[in-house]
C-alpha positions in Angstrom: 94.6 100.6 100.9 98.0 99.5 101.8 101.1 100.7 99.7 104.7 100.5 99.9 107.2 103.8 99.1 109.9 103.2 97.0 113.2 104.1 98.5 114.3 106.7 95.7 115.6 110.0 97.3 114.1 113.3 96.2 111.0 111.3 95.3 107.8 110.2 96.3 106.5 107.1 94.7 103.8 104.7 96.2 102.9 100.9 94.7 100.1 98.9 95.3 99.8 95.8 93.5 96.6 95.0 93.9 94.5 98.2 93.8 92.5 96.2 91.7 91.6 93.0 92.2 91.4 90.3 89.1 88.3 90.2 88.1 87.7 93.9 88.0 91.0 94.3 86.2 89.9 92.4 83.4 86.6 93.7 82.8 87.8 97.4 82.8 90.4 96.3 80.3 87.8 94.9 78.4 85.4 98.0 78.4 88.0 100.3 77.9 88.9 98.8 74.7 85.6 98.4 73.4 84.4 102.0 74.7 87.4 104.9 74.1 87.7 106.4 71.0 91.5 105.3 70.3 94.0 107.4 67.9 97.5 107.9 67.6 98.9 111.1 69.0 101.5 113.0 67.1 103.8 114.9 69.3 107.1 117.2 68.4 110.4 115.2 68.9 113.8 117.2 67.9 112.1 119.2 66.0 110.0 117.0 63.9 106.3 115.7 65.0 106.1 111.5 64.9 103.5 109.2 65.9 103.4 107.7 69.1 104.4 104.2 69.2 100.9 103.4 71.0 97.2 103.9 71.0 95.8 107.0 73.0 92.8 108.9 74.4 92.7 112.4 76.3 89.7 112.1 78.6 88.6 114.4 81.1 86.1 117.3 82.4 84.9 119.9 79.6 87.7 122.6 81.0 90.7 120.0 81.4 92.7 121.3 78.1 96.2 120.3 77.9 99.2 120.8 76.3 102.1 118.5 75.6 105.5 118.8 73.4 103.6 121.1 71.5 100.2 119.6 70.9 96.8 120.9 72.6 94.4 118.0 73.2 90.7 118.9 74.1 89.2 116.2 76.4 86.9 113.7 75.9 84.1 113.0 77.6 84.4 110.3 80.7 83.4 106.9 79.5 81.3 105.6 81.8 83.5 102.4 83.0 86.0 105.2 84.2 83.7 107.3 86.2 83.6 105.2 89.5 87.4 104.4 89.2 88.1 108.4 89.4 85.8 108.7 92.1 87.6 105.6 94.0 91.0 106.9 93.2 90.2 110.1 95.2 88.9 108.4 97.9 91.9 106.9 98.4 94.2 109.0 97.2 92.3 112.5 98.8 93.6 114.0 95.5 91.1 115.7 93.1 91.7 114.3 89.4 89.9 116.1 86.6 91.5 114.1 84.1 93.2 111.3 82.3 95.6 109.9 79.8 94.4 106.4 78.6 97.6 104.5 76.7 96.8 101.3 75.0 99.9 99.2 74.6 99.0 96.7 71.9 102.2 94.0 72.3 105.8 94.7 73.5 106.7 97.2 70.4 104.6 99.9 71.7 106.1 102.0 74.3 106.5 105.4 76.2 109.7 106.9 75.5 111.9 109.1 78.5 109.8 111.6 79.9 108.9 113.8 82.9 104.8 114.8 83.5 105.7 118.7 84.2 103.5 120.3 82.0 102.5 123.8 83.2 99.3 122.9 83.7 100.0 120.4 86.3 101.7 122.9 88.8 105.1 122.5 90.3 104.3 119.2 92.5 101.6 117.5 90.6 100.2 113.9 91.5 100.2 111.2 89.0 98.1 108.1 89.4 99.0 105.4 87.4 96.5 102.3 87.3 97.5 99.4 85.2 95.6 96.7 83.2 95.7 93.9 81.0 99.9 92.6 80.6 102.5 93.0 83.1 105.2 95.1 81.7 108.3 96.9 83.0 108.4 100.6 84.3 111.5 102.2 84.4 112.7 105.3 86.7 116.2 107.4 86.4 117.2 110.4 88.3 117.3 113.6 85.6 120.9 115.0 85.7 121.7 117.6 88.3 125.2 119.3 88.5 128.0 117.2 87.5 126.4 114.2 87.7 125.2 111.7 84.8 121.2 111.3 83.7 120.5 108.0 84.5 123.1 107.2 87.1 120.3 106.7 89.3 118.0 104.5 87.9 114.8 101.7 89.1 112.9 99.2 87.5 109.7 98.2 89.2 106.7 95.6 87.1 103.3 96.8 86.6 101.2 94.7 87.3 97.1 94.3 86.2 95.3 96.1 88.8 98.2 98.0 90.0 98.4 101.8 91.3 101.4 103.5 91.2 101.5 107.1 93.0 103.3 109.5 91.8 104.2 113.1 93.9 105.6 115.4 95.7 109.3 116.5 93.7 109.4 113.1 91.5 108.8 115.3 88.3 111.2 117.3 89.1 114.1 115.1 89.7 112.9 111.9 88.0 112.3 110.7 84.6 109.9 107.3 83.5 109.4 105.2 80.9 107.9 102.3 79.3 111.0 100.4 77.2 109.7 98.1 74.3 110.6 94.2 74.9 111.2 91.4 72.8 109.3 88.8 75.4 105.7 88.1 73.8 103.4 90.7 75.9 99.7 90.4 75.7 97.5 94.0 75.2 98.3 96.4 78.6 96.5 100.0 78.9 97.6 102.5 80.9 95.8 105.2 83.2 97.3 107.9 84.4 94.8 110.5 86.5 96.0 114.0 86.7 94.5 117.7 87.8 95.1 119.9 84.9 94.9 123.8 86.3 95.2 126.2 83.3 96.2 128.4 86.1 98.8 126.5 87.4 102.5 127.9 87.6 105.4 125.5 86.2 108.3 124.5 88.8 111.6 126.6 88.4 114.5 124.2 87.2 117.6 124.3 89.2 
């Protein structure tokens, strides 16, 4: 597997665009949406708990609990499309996942707000892999605000497209936020993986 780094200091982001190729793309995509149990999250925002703005499923091994802005989600079990795409991700990867977040972006309103993946439970260097199907859509990266300096004054744009991998490690949590902004252009139906090793015992990183 061939990837290229992404020149973003304090960070250590991998892309390959073509983890997947075409026609296994488009079948996961199709079996995912037919097999996963979709609902809508509700997470706590400023105090208030709202409704994602996309489609969701926790999956992962029976002890893979996890908690997010305020919200314990219990896994579900592994469909059975997903199975050998875990197992190839760690081949690759040599990263143990135990886990995943499946996102189902239905058009170009859904999105994923500003957020870093630094859960407790994901220790204090935790690696993301990111697998994309179905619509190309825009990922965006900013540097979180350190000292003086302005959230966001560092920022990078890179498109996912199907089949994609984007890696995810090292100190990027700690210094970088991502997102999926919403878009006006007429998107078809993108989901979203993003494999993870939850460790109930796992100690947080200590902010600066």
């Amino acid at each position: 597997m061939r990837m290229t780094r992404l020149d973003l200091p304090e960070a250590d982001v991998h892309f390959a665009p073509d983890w997947l190729d075409a026609d296994a793309s488009q079948a996961l995509l199709g079996a995912l949406i037919d097999s996963v149990p979709w609902s809508v999250h509700h997470i706590r925002m400023f105090g208030r708990v709202v409704a994602s703005p996309r489609l969701s499923a926790w999956i992962g091994d029976p002890d893979a609990r996890y908690r997010y802005s305020g919200t314990t989600f219990d896994p579900l079990a592994w469909p059975a499309a997903l199975v050998p795409v875990r197992e190839q991700l760690q081949r690759d990867c040599g990263v143990e996942f135990n886990s995943v977040l499946v996102n189902r972006y239905r058009d170009g309103r859904d999105a994923m707000g500003w957020h870093r993946d630094d859960e407790p439970e994901l220790g204090p260097a935790p690696v993301i892999a990111s697998v994309s199907l179905g619509a190309t859509r825009r990922f965006a990266l900013r540097r979180v605000a350190r000292g003086a300096a302005s959230a966001g004054a560092l920022k990078h744009a890179i498109d996912l497209t199907p089949g994609s991998l984007l890696l995810m490690a090292g100190s990027t949590q700690r210094y970088w936020q991502h997102a999926l902004p919403r878009t006006a252009k007429d998107v078809g139906e993108r989901i979203n993986l993003t494999f993870r090793l939850v460790r109930p015992d796992a100690k947080a990183w200590n902010p600066d």
